[in-house]
N, C-alpha and C positions, 0 to 999 in steps of 0.2 A: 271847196267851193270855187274860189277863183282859178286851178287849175279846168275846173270846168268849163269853165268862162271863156280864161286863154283858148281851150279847142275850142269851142262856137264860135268865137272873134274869128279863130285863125281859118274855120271851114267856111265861114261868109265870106273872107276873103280870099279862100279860095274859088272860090265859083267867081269873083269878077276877072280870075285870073286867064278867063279863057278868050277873051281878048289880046289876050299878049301873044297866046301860041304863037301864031304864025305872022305875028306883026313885031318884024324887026323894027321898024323905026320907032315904033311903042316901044319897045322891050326896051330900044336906048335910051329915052327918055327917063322911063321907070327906074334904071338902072344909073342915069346920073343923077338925080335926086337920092335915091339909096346911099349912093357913095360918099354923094356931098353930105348926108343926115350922119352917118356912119364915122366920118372922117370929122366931125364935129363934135362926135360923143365919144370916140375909140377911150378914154381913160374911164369913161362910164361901163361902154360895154364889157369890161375885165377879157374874158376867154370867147365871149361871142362875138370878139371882134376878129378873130380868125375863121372861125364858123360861116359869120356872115362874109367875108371875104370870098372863100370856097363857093356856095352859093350864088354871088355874084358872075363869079368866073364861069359857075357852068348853065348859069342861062345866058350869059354872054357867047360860049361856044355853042350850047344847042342852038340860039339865035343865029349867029352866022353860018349852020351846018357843018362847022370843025364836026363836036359831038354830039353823037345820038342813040351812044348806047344806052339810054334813060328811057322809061317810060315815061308817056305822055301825062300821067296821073301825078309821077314824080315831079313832072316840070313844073305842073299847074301846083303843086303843094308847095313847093320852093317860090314859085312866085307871087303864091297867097301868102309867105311867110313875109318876103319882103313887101308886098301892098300895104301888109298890118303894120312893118317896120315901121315906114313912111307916112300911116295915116298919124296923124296929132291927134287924133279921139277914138281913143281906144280904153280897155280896161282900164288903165291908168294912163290919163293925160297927157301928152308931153309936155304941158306946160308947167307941172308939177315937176320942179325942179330937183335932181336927185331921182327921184323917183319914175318918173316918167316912160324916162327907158328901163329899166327892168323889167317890165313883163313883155318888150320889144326882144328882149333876152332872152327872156322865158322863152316865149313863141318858136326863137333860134334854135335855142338847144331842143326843145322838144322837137322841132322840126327834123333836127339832122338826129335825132335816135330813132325817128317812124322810119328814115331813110338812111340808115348808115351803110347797109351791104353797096348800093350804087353810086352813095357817096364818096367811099373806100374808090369802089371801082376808077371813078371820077377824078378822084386824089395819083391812084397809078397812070391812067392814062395821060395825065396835067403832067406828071414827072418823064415820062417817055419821051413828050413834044414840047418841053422848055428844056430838057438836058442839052449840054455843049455840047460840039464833036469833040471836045477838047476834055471829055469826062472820060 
């Protein structure tokens, strides 16, 4: 049942995500609240706090048109995943302490197993253009 939920939550939030496609100065916005909310709870999120990290970084580079080996459907799910992050009223509250964030987790992880092959791919190209010359 509430797995049910988490997708509905997370497919409403995706369809406001289509606002953000093509609006960089949106997407940073979106993207510093996430980080601030993220960086507030990192001991709560356990392992989706690397997940959401990854995430971040690649609507940050599709954003600025570093990367765009993604599809557009990808983007928009990744960023309906963080909207749901950042909304306070969702399946479980964020004011509900402890708890709050875990289905922000949920959402996370489910998010990056609908998209893992482009995620992977996302992961290799992030190590290519941050390696030293000195590697």
């Amino acid at each position: 049942m509430i797995d049910s939920k988490i997708d509905f939550e997370a497919k409403k939030h995706q369809e406001g995500a289509h606002g953000y496609l093509d609006n960089p100065k949106k997407t940073e916005g979106l993207l510093k609240k996430a980080i601030l909310k993220a960086k507030n709870n990192k001991g709560t999120l356990g392992e989706s706090w690397e997940k959401l990290q990854l995430f971040f970084d690649l609507v940050q580079a599709y954003s600025k048109g570093e990367y765009r080996n993604v599809s557009p459907a990808t983007i928009l799910t990744i960023i309906g995943a963080i909207l749901y992050f950042v909304s306070p009223l969702d399946v479980v509250p964020d004011f509900l302490v402890g708890l709050g964030i875990l289905d922000d987790a949920a959402v996370i992880t489910f998010t990056l197993k609908k998209l893992s092959v482009e995620i992977d791919e996302f992961k290799v190209w992030k190590k290519t253009v941050t390696k030293s010359p000195l590697d």
